[in-house]
C-alpha positions as CSV (number, residue, x, y, z in Angstrom):
1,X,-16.4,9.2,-23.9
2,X,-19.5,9.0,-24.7
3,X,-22.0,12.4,-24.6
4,X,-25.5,10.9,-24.2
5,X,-28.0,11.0,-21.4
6,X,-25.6,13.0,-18.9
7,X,-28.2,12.9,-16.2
8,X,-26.3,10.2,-14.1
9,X,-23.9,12.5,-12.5
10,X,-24.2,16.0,-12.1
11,X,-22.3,19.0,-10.6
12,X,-23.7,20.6,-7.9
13,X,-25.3,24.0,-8.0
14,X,-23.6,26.9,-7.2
15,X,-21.0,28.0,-5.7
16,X,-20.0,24.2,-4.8
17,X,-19.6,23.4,-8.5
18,X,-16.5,21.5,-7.7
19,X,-18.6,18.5,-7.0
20,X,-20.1,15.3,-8.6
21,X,-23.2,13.6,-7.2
22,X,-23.5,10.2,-7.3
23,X,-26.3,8.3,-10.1
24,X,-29.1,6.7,-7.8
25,X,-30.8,3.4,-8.8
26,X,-28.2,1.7,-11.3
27,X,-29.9,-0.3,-13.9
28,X,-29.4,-4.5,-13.3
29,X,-30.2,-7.5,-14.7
30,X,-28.6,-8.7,-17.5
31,X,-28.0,-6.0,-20.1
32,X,-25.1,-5.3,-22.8
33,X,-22.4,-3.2,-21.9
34,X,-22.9,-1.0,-24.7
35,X,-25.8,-0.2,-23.6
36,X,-24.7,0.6,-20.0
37,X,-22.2,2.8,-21.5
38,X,-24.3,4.3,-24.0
39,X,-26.5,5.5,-20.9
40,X,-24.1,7.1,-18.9
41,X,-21.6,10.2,-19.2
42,X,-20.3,12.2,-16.5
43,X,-20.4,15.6,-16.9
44,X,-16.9,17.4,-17.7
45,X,-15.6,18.5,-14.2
46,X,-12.8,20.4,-13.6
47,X,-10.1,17.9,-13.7
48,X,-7.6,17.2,-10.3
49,X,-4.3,19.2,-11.0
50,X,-1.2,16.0,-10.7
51,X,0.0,17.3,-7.6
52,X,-3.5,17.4,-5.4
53,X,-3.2,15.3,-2.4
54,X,-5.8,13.0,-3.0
55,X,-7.7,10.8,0.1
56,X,-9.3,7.7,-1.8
57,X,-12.5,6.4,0.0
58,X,-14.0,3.0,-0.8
59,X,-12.7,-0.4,-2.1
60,X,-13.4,-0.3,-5.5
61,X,-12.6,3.4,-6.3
62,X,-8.9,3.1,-4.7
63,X,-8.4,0.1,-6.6
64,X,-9.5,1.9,-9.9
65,X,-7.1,5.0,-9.0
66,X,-3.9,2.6,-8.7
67,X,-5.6,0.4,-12.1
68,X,-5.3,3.8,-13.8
69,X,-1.9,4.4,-12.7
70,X,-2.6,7.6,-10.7
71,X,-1.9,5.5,-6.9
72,X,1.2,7.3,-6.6
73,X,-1.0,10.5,-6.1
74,X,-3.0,9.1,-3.0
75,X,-2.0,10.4,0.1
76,X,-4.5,8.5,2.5
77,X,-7.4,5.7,1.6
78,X,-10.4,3.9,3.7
79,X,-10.4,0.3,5.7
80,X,-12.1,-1.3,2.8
81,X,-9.2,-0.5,0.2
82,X,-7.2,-3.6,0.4
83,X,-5.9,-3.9,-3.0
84,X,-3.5,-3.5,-4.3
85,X,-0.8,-3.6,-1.7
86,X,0.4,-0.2,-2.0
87,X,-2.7,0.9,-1.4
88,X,-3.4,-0.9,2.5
89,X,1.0,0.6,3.3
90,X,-1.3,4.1,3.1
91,X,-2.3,5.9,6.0
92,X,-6.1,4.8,6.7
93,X,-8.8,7.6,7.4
94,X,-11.2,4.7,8.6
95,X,-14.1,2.7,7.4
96,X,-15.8,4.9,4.4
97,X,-19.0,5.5,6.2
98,X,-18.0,6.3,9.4
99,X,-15.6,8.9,8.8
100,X,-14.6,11.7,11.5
101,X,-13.9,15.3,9.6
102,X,-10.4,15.4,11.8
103,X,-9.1,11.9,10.5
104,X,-9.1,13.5,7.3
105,X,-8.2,16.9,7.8
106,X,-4.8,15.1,9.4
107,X,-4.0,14.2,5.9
108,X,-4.5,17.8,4.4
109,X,-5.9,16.4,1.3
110,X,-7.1,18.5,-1.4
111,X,-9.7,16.8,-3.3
112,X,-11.7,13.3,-1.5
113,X,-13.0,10.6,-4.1
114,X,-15.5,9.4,-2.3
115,X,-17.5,6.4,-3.3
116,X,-21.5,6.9,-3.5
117,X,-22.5,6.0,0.5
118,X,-19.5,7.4,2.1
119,X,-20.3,9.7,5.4
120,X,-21.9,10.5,8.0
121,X,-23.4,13.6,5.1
122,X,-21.7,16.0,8.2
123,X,-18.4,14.9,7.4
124,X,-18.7,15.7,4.4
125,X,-20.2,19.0,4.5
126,X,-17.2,19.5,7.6
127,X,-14.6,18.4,4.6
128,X,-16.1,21.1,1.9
129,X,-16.4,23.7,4.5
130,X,-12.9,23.1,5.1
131,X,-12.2,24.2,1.4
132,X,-11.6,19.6,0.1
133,X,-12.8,19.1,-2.9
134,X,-15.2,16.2,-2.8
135,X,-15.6,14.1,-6.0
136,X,-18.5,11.5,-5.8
137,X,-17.8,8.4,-7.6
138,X,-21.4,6.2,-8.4
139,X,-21.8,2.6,-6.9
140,X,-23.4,-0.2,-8.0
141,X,-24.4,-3.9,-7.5
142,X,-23.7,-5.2,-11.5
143,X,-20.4,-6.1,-12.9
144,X,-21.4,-2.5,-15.0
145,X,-21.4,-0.5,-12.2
146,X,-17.0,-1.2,-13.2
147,X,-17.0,0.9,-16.1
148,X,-19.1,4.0,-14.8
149,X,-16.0,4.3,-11.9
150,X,-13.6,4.3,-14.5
151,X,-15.3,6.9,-16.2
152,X,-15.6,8.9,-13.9
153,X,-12.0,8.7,-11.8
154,X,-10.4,8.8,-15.7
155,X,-12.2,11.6,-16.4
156,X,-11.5,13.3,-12.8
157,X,-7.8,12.6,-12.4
158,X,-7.8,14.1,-16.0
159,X,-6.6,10.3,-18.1
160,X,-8.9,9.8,-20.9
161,X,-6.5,7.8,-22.8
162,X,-5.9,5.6,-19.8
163,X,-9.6,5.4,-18.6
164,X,-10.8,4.4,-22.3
165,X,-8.0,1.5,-21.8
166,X,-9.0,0.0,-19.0
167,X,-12.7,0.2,-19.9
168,X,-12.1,-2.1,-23.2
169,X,-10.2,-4.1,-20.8
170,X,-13.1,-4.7,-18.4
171,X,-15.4,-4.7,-21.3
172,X,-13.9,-7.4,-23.0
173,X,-13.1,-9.7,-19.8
174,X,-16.9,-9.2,-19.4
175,X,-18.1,-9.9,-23.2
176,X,-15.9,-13.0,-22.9
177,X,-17.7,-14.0,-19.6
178,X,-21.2,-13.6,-21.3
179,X,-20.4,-15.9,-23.7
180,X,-19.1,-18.4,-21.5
181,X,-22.8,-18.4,-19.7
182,X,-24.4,-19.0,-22.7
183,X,-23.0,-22.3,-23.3
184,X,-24.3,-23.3,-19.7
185,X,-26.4,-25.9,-19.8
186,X,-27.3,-27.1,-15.9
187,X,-27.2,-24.1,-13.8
188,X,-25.6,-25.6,-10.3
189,X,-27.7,-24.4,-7.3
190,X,-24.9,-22.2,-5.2
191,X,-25.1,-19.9,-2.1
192,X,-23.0,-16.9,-0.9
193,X,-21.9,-17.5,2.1
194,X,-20.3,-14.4,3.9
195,X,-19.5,-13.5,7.7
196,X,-16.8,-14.1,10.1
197,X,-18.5,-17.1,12.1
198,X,-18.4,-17.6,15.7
199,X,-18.2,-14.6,18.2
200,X,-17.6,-12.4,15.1
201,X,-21.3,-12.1,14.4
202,X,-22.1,-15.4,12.3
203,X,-22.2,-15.5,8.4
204,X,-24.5,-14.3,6.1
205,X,-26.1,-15.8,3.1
206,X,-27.1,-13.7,0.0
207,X,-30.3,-13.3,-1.3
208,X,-32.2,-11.3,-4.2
209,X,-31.2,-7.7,-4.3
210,X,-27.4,-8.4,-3.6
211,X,-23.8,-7.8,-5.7
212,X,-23.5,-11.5,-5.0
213,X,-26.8,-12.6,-6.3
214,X,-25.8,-10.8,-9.5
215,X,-22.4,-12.6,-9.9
216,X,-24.5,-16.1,-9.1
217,X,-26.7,-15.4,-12.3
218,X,-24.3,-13.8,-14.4
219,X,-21.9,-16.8,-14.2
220,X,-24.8,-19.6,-14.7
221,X,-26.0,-20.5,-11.3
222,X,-29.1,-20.4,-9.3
223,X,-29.1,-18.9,-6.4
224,X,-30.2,-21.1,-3.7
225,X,-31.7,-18.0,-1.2
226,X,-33.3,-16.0,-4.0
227,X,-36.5,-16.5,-1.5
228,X,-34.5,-14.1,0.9
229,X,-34.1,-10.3,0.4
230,X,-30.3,-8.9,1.0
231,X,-27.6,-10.7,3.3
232,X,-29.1,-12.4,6.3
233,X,-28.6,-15.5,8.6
234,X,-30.0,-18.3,7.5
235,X,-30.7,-20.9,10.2
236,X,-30.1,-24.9,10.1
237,X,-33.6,-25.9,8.6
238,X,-33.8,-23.2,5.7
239,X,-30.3,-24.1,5.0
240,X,-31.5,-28.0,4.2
241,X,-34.5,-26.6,2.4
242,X,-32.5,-24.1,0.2
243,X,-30.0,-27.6,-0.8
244,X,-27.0,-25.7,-2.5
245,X,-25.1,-28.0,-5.0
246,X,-22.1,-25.6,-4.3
247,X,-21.4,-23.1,-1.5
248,X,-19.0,-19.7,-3.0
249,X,-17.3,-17.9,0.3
250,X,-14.8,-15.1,0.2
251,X,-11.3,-16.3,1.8
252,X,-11.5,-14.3,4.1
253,X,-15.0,-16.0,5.4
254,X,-13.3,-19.4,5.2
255,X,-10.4,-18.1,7.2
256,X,-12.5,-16.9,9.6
257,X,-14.5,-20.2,10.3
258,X,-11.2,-22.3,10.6
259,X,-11.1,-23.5,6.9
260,X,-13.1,-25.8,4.7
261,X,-14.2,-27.9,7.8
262,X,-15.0,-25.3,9.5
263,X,-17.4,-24.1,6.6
264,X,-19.1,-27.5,6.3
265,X,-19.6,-27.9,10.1
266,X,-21.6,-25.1,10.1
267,X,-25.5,-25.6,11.3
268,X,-27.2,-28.1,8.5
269,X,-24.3,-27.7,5.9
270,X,-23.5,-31.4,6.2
271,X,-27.6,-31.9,4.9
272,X,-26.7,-30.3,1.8
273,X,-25.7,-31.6,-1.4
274,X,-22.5,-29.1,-1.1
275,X,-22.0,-30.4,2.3
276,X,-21.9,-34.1,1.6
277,X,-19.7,-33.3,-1.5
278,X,-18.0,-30.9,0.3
279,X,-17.8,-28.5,-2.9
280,X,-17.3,-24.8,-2.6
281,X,-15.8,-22.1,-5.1
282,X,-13.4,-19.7,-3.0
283,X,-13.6,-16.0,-4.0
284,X,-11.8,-12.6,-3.5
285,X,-14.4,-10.5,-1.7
286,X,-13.5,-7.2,-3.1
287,X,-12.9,-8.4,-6.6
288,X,-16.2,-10.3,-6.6
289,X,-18.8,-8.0,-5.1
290,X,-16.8,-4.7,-4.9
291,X,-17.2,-3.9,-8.7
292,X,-13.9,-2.7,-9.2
293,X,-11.6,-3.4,-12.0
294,X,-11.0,-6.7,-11.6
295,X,-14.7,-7.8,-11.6
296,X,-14.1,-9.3,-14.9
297,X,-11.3,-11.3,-14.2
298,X,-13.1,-12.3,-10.9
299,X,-16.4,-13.1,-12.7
300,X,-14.2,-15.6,-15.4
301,X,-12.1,-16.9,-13.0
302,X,-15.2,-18.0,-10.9
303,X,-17.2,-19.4,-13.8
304,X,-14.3,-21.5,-15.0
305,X,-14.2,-23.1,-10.9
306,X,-18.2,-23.5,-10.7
307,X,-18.4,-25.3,-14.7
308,X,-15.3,-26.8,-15.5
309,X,-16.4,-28.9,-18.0
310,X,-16.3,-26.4,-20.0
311,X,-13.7,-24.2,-21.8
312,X,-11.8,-22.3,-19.9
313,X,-12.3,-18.4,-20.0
314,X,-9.3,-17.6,-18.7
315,X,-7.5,-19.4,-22.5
């Protein structure tokens, strides 16, 4: 690993120096993953013995835990870890930031991974008083933000050899997926579309600032709300104005709204040129915007459906 600019997570102060705090303000745009690497080293923690009972909080982090090989020592994970399948047979603790201290305590883990955002902060001051290790594991909204989890679970759980793996995996899947984008000629105009339609709250579209914003640009496409700021609705008229050539929704969005017709019955979808085409790029949530493991794979696997004139990244 590397041993430069340790800053971006640090142990607490004394005496809880069993814990890592998460790095705030992750760098994005478009930068080489050397250079991500290069500016990020988690300090040496004490690593978790094999036979801690581990409760795994957050999509991404569980999935990098079972991607290293170490699921088998997870006792208990969130809502939001749904893959791999072993992981959702676990006994759930709840959704990641709305834990209770007792749902956890049930599960009498030892140590807590706990992706950057999990809570209420009393929960987790309830868990350490309790004598749980807590082990912060950094977020992020860049296909980047992949290898810093790695880092740090590897280096955690104590598997350097598998954690350096993995990383060239990722690494490379993400090389290959830059040079893919740079034989992109027309950029397609493309909106995120994400929610559960109906009486489940409506869908959302993403603008600047979001995970899904970044995966637009890094695989060659404009994004057709980059005049928004986060997820929001998006109503009939701004939907015509914003004219996506291609609408990307998570299956589980499209299953929600009843399928494809569904999607491009939606309020002035049939305006658009991805309405009257009826074109759309169907994407694994977690994979895509949870910045796990597979957000390589995801990110190739996506440009090769939005250009597929051109080589495939997946050969």
């Amino acid at each position: 690993m590397t041993q430069a600019n340790a800053r971006a997570v640090t142990q607490a102060k004394a005496p809880r120096n069993n814990r890592l705090r998460p790095a705030r303000g992750l760098a994005s745009g478009l930068l080489s993953v050397g250079t991500l690497l290069g500016a990020f080293s988690p300090v040496q923690a004490q690593t978790i013995p094999e036979g801690a009972r581990i409760v795994s909080l957050g999509g991404s982090v569980t999935e990098t835990v079972f991607a290293l090989g170490a699921g088998h020592r997870v006792v208990a994970v969130d809502q939001s870890s749904l893959y791999p399948a072993e992981a959702r047979a676990l006994p759930q603790v709840g959704y990641f930031r709305t834990l209770s201290a007792e749902g956890v305590l049930s599960l009498k883990p030892d140590v807590v991974l706990a992706s950057e955002g999990s809570g209420p902060p009393p929960v987790l001051e309830q868990l350490e008083a309790a004598g749980v290790r807590i082990v912060w594991v950094t977020d992020g909204s860049t296909p980047e933000a992949a290898l810093e989890k790695i880092e740090v679970v590897a280096e955690s759980l104590g598997l350097d050899a598998e954690g350096e793996a993995l990383r060239r995996r990722v690494e490379t899947e993400l090389e290959r997926a830059s040079h893919l984008r740079s034989r992109v000629e027309d950029w397609p105009s493309a909106l995120f579309v994400w929610g559960r339609g109906g009486g489940g709250g409506g869908v959302r579209v993403a603008g600047s600032g979001t995970g899904a914003a970044t995966m637009l640009e890094r695989a060659g496409a404009q994004n057709a709300a980059a005049a928004m700021n986060g997820y929001q609705p998006i109503s009939a008229e701004a939907l015509v104005l914003a004219a996506p050539e291609v609408i990307v929704t998570p299956q589980s969005t499209l299953d929600a709204l009843g399928g494809a017709d569904g999607l491009f019955a939606l309020p002035g979808m049939s305006a658009t040129p991805a309405g009257q085409n009826r074109r759309m790029v169907v994407v694994d949530l977690l994979a895509f915007i949870g910045f796990g493991p597979r957000v390589g794979a995801a990110l190739n696997g996506f440009m090769a459906d939005l250009h597929p004139l051109l080589s495939s990244p997946r050969e």
